[in-house]
C-alpha positions in Angstrom: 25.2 24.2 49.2 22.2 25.3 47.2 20.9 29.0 48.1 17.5 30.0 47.3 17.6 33.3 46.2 14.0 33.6 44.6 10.7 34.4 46.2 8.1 34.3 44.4 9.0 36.5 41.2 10.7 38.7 44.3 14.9 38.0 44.6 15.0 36.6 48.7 16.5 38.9 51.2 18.6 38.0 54.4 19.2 38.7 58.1 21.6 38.0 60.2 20.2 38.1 63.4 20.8 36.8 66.4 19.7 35.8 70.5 22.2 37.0 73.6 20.8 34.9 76.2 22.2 34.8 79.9 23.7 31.4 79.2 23.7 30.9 75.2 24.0 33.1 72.4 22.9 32.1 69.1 23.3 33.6 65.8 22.2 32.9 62.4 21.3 33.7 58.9 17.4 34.2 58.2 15.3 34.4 54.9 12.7 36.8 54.3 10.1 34.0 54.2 10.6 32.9 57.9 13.3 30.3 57.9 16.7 30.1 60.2 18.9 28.9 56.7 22.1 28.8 58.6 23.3 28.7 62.3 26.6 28.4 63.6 26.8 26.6 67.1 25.9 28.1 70.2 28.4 30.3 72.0 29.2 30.7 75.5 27.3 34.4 76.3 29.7 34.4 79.8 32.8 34.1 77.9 31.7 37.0 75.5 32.2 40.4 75.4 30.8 43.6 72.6 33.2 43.2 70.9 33.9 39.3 70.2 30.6 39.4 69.7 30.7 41.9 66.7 33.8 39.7 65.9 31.7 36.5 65.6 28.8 38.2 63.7 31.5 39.7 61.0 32.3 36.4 60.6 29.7 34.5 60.2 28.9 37.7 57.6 31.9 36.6 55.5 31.2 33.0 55.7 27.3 33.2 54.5 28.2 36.0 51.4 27.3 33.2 49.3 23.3 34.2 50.4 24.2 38.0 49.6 24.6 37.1 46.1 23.0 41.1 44.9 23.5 44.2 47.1 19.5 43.9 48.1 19.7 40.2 49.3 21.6 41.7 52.4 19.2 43.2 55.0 21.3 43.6 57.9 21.6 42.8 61.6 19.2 41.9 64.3 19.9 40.9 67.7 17.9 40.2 70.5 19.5 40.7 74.1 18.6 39.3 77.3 17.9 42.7 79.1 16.2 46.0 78.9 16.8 48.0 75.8 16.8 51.2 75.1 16.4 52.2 71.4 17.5 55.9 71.6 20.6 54.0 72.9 20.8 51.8 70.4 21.4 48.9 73.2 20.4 47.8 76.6 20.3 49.9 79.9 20.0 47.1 82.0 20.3 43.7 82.2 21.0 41.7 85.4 22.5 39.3 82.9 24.6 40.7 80.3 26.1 43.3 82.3 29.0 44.1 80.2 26.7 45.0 77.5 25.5 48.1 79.7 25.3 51.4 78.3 26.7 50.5 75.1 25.2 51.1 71.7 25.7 48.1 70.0 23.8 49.6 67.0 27.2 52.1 66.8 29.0 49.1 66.8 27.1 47.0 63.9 26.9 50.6 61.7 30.9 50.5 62.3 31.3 47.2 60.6 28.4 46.1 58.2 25.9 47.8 55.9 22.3 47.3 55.9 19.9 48.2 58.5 21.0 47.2 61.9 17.9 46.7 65.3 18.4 45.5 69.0 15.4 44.1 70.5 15.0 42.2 73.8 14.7 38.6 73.8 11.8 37.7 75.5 9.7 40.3 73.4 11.4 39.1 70.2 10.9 35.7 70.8 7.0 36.5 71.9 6.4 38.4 68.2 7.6 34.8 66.6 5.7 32.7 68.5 3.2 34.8 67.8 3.1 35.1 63.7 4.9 31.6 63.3 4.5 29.8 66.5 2.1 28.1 69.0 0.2 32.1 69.6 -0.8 32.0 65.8 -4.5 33.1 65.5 -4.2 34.9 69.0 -4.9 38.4 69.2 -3.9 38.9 72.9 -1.1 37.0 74.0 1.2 36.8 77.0 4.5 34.9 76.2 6.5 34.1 79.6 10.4 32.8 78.4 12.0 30.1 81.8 15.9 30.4 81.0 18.8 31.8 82.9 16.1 34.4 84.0 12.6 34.8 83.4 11.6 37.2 80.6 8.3 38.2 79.0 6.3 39.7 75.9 3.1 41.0 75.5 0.7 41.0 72.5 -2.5 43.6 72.5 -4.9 43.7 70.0 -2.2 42.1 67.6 0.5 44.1 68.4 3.8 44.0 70.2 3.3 46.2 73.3 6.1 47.6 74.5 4.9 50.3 77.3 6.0 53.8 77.7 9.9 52.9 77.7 9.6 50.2 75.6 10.6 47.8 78.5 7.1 45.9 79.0 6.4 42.4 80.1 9.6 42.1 82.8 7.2 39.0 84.1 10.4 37.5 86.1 10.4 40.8 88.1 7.0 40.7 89.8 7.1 40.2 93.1 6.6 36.6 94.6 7.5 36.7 98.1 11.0 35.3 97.5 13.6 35.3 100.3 16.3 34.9 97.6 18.1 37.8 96.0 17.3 38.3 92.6 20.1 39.4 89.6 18.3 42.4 89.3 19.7 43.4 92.9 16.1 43.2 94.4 14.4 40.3 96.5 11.6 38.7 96.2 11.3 38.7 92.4 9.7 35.4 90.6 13.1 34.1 88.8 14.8 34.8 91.8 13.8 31.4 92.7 12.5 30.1 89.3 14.5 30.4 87.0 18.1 28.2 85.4 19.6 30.3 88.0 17.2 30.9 90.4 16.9 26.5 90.8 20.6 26.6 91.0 20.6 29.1 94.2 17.7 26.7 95.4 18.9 23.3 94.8 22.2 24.6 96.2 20.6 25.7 99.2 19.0 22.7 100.1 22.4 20.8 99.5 21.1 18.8 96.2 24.1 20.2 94.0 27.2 19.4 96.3 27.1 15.3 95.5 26.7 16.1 91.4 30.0 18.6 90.9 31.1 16.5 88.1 28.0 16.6 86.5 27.2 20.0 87.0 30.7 20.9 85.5 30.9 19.1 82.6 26.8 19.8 81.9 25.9 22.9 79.6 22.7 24.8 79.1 20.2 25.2 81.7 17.7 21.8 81.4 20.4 19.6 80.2 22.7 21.1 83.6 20.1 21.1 85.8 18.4 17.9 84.7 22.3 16.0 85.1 22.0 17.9 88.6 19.3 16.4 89.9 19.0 13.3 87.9 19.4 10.8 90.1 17.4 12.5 92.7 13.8 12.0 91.2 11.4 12.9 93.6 13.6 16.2 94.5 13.8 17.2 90.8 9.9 16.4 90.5 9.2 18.2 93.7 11.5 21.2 92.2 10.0 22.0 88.8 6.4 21.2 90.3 7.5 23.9 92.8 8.5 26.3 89.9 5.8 25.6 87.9 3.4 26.7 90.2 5.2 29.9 91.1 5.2 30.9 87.6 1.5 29.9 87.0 0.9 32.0 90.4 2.6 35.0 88.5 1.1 34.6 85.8 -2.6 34.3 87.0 -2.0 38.0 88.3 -0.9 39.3 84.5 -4.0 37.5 83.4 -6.2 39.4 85.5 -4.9 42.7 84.2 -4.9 41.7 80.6 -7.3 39.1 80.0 -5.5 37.5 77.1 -7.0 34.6 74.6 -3.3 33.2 74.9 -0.4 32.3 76.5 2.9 30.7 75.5 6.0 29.2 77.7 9.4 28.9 76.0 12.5 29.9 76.7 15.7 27.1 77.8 13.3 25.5 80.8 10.5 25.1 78.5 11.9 21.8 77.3 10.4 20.4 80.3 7.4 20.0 78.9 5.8 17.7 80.6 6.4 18.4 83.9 6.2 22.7 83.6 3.0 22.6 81.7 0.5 21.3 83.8 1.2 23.1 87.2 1.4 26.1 85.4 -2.0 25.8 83.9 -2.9 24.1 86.9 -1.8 27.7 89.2 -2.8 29.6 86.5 -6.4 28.9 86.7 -6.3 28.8 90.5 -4.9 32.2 90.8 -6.4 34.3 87.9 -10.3 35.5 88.9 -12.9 32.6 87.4 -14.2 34.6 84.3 -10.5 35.9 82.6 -9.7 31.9 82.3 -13.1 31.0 80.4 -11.4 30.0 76.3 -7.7 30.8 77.5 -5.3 28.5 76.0 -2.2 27.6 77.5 0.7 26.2 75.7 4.2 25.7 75.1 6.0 27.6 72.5 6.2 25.1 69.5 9.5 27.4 67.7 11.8 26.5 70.7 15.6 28.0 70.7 15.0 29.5 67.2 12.2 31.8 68.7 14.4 34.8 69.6 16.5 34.6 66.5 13.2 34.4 64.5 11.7 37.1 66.6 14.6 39.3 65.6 14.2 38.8 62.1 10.6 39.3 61.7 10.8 42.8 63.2 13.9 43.8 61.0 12.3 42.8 58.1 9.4 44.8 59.1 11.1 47.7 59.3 12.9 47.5 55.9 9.2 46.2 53.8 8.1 50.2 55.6 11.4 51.7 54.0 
């Protein structure tokens, strides 16, 4: 396979970086100029721990040394995590998700087995920072992003920057409260993915008895929209009815950030967002209805055009960053 290793009259650098979703985790090797080059296939993030997951980046490390042809091409590591992370940790204090990740420093771990400069991020504000400089938010300059997966993340841009609040846990969209009577993963009820959400449909659709006639399909499906499309496949109106239901509930959430931030733009992505057609339009639709009249006037509302590379590419971007201010 041919590598480009020239930019410009500059040699090409590398990342490996990578997305540890609820459901999925994906890894990869990206170029400096923006580009996933190689991607090994998804992995199962429930059947992972820390450390098959350094395992599999070490790995995929040897395998790719063909793109680390000088000691400079090589970066180093980025990974984004479905969850709250601390960077004085080094990895994620919480997530409802991943919780075998908890309280680990997973930067420790990368320092422990690979050179290079090593960063943990959180997904949803990874993947917003992509869409953002590469993606369906380019030309925005305040931006909400809202991720539909196995939970329901979010990322915030302000005044062209990635905000990340006091902690640096900002835009937990999937934890405002909705009036939910389900129990969230977060251990709270009432929250919006509690409900909304890959796994918040399956605690619904499970409830109202949809699931129990498709166990084959639901076992032999994988990831959430092609699972919970198989579910309810054959049961139209229900699976209409359903992601109508959750796209209003997420527009209804959102219409309340929107009237604290007032942004020129916001994205969907994330694994439900392939449902295009059907999520879009009753979120703008709630959106509009919910947010007050003059915070709507020029908003655009779209989905995210990078789709499951977003996180990965998110990742990327904000290592690189950090080693063009080194």
């Amino acid at each position: 396979m041919e590598k480009n290793v020239r930019q410009g009259n500059q040699p090409e650098r590398f990342a490996l970086v990578g997305d540890i979703g609820g459901t999925n985790t994906r890894l990869g090797i990206m170029s400096s100029d923006g580009r996933i080059v190689e991607r090994i296939k998804d992995l199962d993030s429930r059947r992972l721990n820390p450390e098959m997951l350094i395992d599999n980046i070490n790995r995929l490390y040897v395998d790719c040394k063909d793109y680390f042809r000088s000691p400079d091409s090589f970066v180093g590591v980025s990974i984004a995590f479905a969850g709250l992370v601390n960077q004085t940790l080094g990895g994620m204090e919480a997530s409802p998700h991943l919780s075998n990740y908890v309280g680990i420093s997973f930067l420790d771990m990368l320092h422990n087995r690979l050179p290079g400069i090593h960063y943990v991020e959180n997904d949803a504000a990874a993947a917003c920072l992509a869409e953002y400089r590469l993606g369906a938010g380019v030309g925005a300059k305040n931006m909400i992003y809202v991720a539909v997966g196995t939970g329901i993340g979010g990322g915030l841009i302000i005044d062209g920057s990635l905000y990340r609040g006091s902690g640096g846990f900002a835009g937990e969209i999937g934890h405002i409260y909705a009036g939910s009577e389900f129990m969230c993963a977060c251990g709270k009820s009432g929250c919006l993915e509690a409900m909304n959400s890959g796994s918040g449909i399956e605690t619904y659709l499970s409830n109202i008895h949809v699931l129990d006639a498709y166990d084959d399909m639901w076992k032999r499906a994988s990831g959430e929209s092609q699972r919970y499309a198989n579910a309810v496949g054959s049961e139209w109106v229900v699976s209409v009815e359903t992601i109508d239901r959750i796209g209003k509930n997420i527009g209804t959430g959102l219409g309340s950030v929107v009237n604290i931030m007032n942004p020129d733009t916001v994205v969907i992505g994330g694994g439900l967002s392939s449902w295009t057609d059907d999520l879009l339009s009753p979120i703008s639709e709630s959106l509009r209805e919910t947010a007050f009249g003059p915070m709507t006037k020029g908003l655009r509302v779209s989905i995210g055009s990078l789709g499951d590379q977003a996180g990965m590419l998110g990742a990327g971007l904000l290592l690189f960053d950090i080693y063009s201010a080194t």
